[in-house]
C-alpha positions as CSV (number, residue, x, y, z in Angstrom):
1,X,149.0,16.4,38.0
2,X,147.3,19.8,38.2
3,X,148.7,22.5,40.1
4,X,147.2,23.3,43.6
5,X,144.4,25.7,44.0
6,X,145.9,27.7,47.0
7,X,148.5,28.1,49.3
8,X,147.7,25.6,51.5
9,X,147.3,22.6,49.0
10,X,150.4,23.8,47.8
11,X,152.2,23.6,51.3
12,X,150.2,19.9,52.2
13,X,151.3,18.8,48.8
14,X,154.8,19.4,49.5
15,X,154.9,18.2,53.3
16,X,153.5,14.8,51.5
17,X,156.6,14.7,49.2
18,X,159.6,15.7,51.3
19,X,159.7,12.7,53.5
20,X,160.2,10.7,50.2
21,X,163.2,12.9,49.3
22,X,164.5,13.0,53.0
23,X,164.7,8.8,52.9
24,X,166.4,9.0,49.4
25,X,169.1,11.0,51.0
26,X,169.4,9.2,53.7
27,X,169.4,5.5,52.2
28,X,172.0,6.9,49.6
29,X,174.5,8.3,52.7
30,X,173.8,5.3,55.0
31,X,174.6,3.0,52.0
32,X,178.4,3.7,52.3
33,X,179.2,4.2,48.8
34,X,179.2,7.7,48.7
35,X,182.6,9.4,48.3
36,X,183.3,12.4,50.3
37,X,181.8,14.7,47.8
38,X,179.0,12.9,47.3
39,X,178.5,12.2,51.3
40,X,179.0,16.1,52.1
41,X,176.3,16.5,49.1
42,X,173.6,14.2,50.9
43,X,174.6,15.9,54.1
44,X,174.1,18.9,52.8
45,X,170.6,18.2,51.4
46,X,169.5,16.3,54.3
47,X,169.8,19.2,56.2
48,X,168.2,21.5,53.6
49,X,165.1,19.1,53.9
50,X,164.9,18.8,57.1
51,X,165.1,22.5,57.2
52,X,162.4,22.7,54.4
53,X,159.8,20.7,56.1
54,X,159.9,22.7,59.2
55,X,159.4,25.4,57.3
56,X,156.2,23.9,55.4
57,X,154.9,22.8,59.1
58,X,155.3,26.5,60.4
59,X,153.9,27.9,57.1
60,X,150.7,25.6,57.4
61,X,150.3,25.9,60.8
62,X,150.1,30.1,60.6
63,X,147.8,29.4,57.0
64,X,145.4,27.1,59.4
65,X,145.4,29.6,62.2
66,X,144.4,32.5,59.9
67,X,141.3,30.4,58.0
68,X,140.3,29.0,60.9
69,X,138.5,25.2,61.2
């Protein structure tokens, strides 16, 4: 795949992918296989995700706002 032009292909690239990741997480911790480790692990990079993709929304949203329509 070639890499994005600019920043914002870059950032709508990434908001595409991290729901993908977010449900991988959360089918993994809901699964109930998990030891606590491993559970603590998900938890920890559910909330990193979720973190992440605000982040992206905010970043786009300020990107958007500076180009314009």
């Amino acid at each position: 795949m070639p890499k994005p032009l600019n920043e914002r292909q870059s950032l709508e690239l990434e908001r595409a992918e991290l729901p993908g990741q977010l449900a991988i997480y959360q089918q993994e911790l809901t699964g109930g296989q998990a030891d606590k480790t491993r559970r603590e692990w998900l938890e920890w990079n559910i909330r990193r995700v979720q973190k992440r993709m605000a982040d992206v929304e905010a970043r786009l949203a300020k990107v958007s706002a500076e180009s314009g329509p």
